[in-house]
C-alpha beads as a LAMMPS data file, in Angstrom:
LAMMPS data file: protein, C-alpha beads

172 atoms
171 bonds

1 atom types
1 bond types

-500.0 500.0 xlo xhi
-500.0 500.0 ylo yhi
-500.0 500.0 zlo zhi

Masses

1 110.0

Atoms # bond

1 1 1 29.947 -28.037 12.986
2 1 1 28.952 -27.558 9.271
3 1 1 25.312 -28.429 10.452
4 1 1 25.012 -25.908 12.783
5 1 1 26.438 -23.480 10.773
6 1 1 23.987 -24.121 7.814
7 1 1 21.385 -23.989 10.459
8 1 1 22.012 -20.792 11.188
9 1 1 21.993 -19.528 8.036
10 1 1 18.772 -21.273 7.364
11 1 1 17.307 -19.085 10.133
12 1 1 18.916 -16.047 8.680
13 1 1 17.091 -16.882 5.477
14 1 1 13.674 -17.517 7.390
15 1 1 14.109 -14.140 9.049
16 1 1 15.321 -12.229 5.904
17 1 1 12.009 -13.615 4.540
18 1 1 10.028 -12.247 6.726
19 1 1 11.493 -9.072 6.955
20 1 1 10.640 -9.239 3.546
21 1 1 7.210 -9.652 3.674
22 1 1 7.099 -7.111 6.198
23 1 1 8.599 -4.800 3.575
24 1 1 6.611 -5.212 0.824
25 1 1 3.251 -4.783 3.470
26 1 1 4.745 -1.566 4.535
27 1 1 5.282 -0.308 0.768
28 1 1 1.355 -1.407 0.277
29 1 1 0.475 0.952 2.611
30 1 1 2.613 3.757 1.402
31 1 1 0.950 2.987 -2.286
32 1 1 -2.708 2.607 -0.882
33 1 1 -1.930 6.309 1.549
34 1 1 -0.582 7.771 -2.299
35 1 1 -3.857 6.516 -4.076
36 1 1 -5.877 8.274 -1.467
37 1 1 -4.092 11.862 -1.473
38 1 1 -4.233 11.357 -5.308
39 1 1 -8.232 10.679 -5.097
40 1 1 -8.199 13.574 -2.378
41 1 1 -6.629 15.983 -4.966
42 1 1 -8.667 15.143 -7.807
43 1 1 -12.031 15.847 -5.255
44 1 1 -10.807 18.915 -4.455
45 1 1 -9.667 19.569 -8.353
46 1 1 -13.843 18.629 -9.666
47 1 1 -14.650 21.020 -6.840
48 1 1 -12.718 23.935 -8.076
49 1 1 -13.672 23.498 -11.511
50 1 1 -17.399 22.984 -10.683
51 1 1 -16.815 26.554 -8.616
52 1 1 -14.971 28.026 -11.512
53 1 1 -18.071 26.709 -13.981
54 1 1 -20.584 28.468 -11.475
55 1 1 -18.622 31.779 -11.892
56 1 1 -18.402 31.598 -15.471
57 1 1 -22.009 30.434 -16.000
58 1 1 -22.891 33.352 -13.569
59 1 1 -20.794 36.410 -15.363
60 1 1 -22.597 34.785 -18.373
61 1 1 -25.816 35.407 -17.570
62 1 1 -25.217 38.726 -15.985
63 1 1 -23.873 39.909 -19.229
64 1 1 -26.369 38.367 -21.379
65 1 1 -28.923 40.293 -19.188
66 1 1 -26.863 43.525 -19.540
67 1 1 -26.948 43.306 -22.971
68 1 1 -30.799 42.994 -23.637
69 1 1 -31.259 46.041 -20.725
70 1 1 -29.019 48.185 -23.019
71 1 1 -30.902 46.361 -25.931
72 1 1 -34.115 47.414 -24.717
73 1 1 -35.415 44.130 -24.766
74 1 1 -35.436 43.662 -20.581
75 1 1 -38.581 40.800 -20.619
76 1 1 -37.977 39.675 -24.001
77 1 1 -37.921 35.787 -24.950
78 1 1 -34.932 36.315 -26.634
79 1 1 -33.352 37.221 -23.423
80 1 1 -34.822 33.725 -21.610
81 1 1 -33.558 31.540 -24.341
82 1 1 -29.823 32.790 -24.188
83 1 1 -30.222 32.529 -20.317
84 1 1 -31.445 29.289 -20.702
85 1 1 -28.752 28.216 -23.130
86 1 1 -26.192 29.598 -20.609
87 1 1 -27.902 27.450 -17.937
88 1 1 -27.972 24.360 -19.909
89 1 1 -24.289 24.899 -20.640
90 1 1 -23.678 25.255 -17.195
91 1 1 -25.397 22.183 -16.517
92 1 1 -23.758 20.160 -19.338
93 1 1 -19.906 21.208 -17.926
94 1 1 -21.021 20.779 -14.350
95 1 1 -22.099 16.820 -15.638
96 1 1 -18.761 16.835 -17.806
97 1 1 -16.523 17.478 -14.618
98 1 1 -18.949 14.945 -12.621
99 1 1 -18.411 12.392 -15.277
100 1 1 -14.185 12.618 -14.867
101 1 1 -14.685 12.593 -11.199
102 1 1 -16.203 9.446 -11.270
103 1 1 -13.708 7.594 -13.324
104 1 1 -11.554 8.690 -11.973
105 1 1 -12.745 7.312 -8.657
106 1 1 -13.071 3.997 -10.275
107 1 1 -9.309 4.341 -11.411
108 1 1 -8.499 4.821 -7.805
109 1 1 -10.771 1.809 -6.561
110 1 1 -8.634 -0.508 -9.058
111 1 1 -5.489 0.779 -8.089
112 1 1 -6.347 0.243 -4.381
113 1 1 -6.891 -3.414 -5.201
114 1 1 -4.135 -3.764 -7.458
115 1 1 -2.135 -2.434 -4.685
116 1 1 -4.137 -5.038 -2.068
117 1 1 -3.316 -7.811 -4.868
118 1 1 0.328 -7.480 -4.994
119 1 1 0.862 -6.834 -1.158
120 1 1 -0.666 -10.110 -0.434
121 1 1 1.257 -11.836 -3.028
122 1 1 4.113 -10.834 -1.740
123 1 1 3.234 -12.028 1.576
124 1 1 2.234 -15.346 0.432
125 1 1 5.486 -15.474 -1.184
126 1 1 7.191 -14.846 1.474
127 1 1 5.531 -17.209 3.243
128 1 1 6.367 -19.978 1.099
129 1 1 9.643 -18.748 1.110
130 1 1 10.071 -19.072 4.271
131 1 1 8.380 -22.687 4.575
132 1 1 10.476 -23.587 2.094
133 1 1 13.870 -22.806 4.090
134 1 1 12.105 -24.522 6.883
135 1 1 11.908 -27.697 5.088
136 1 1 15.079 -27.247 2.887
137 1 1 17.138 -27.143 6.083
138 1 1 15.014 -29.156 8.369
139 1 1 17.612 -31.593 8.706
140 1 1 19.841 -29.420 9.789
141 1 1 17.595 -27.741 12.115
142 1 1 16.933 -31.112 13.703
143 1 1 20.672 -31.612 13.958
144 1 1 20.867 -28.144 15.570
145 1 1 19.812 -30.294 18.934
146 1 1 21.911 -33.231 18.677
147 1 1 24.628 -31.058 17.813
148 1 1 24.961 -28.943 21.044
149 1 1 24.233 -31.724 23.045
150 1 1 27.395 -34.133 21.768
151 1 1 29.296 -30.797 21.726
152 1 1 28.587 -30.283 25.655
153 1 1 31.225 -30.768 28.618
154 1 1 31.387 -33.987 29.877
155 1 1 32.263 -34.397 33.976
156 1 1 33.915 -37.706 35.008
157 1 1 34.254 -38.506 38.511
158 1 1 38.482 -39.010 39.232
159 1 1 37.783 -41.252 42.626
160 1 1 40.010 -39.191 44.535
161 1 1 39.108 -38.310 48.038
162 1 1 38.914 -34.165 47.942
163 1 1 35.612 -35.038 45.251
164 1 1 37.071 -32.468 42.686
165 1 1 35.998 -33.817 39.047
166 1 1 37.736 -32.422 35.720
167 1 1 36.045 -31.291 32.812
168 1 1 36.755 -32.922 29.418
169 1 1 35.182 -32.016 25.780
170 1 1 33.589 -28.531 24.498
171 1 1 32.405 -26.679 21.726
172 1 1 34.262 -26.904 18.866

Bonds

1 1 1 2
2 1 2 3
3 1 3 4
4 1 4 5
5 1 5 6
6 1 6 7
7 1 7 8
8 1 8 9
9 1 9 10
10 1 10 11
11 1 11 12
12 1 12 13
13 1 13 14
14 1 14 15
15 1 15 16
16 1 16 17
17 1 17 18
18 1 18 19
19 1 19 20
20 1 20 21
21 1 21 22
22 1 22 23
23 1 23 24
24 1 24 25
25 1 25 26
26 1 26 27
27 1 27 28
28 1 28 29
29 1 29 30
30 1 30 31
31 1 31 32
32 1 32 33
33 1 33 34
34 1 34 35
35 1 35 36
36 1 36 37
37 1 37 38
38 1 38 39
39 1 39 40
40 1 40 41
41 1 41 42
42 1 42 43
43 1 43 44
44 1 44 45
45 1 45 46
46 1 46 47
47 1 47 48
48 1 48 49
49 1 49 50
50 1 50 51
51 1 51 52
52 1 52 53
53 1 53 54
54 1 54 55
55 1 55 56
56 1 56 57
57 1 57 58
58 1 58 59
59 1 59 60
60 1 60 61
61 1 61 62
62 1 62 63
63 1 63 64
64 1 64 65
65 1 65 66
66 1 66 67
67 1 67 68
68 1 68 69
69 1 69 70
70 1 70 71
71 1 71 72
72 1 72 73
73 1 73 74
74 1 74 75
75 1 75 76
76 1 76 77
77 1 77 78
78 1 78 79
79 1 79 80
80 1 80 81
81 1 81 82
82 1 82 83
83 1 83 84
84 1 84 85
85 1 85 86
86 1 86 87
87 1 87 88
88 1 88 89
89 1 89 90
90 1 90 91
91 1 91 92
92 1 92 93
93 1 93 94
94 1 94 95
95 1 95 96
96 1 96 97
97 1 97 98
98 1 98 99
99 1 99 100
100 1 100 101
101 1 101 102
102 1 102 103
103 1 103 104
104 1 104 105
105 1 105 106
106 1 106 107
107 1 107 108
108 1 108 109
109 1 109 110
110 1 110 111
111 1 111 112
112 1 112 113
113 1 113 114
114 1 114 115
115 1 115 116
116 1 116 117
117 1 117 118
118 1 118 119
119 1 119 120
120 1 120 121
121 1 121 122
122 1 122 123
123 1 123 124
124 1 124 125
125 1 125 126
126 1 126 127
127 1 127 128
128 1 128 129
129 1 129 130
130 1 130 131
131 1 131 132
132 1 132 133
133 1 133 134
134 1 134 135
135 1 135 136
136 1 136 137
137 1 137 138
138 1 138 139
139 1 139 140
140 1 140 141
141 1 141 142
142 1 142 143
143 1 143 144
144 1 144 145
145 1 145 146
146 1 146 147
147 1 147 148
148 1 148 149
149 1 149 150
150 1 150 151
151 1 151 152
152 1 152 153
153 1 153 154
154 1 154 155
155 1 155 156
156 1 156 157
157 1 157 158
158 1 158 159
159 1 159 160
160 1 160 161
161 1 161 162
162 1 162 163
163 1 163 164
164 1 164 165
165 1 165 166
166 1 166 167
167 1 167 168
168 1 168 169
169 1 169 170
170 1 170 171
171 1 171 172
């Protein structure tokens, strides 16, 4: 009896391992879907400040060109140069925000693998978990069999003429 009780909780084991395993795949997902809302967000972030950068740059130059109208110096170089400094600028935040963007892409990209890393560790330990039960209790697993089968009804012939037979032993 003891052996097919410990049997049974062997399998109970095996299965809670699994489930398990299952569990820890599931929250590897969840943390891989997070990473990719979180890179989502910062693309759409880069893009806003790249936009923002544009309007700024533009309202810039637009007032810089104001000025030298009112300044009466319309064609002057002096006019150029602080365009082209505003451009530059422009240029050198746009870069800035590009820059970010792309570590923070990389961040991402090691997170994801991180992420990959750990699910598959904890499905390898489940695993061995798992195998390890198998073997742990593999003696009683094998006695699972032997067990039921002593344990079985026995039918025994009484002679008698009506063929009727009685049933002796059972489950315990």
């Amino acid at each position: 009896m003891f052996d097919f009780v410990a049997s049974i909780l062997g399998g109970a084991k095996i299965g809670a391992d699994v489930f398990g395993a299952k569990a820890a795949k599931k929250a590897a997902k969840a943390s891989a879907a997070q990473e990719q809302v979180r890179k989502e967000q910062l693309q759409l972030d880069s893009a806003r400040q790249r936009r923002q950068v544009a309007r700024s740059a533009a309202v810039a130059q637009a007032n810089a060109l104001a000025a030298g109208v009112a300044a009466g110096s319309f064609n002057s170089s002096q006019v150029e140069g602080v365009q082209a400094s505003l451009a530059s600028q422009e240029g050198e935040q746009t870069s800035v925000i590009s820059q970010a963007e792309k570590l923070g892409f990389s961040i991402f990209d090691l997170n994801q693998q991180i992420t990959k890393a750990k699910s598959e560790q904890a499905t390898s330990s489940a695993i061995s978990n798992a195998i390890g039960s198998i073997a742990g209790n593999s003696s009683n697993i094998l006695n699972v069999g032997s067990t039921l089968y002593n344990n079985l009804p026995t039918y025994s012939s009484t002679g008698s003429t009506d063929a009727s037979a009685t049933i002796s032993g059972g489950l315990v």
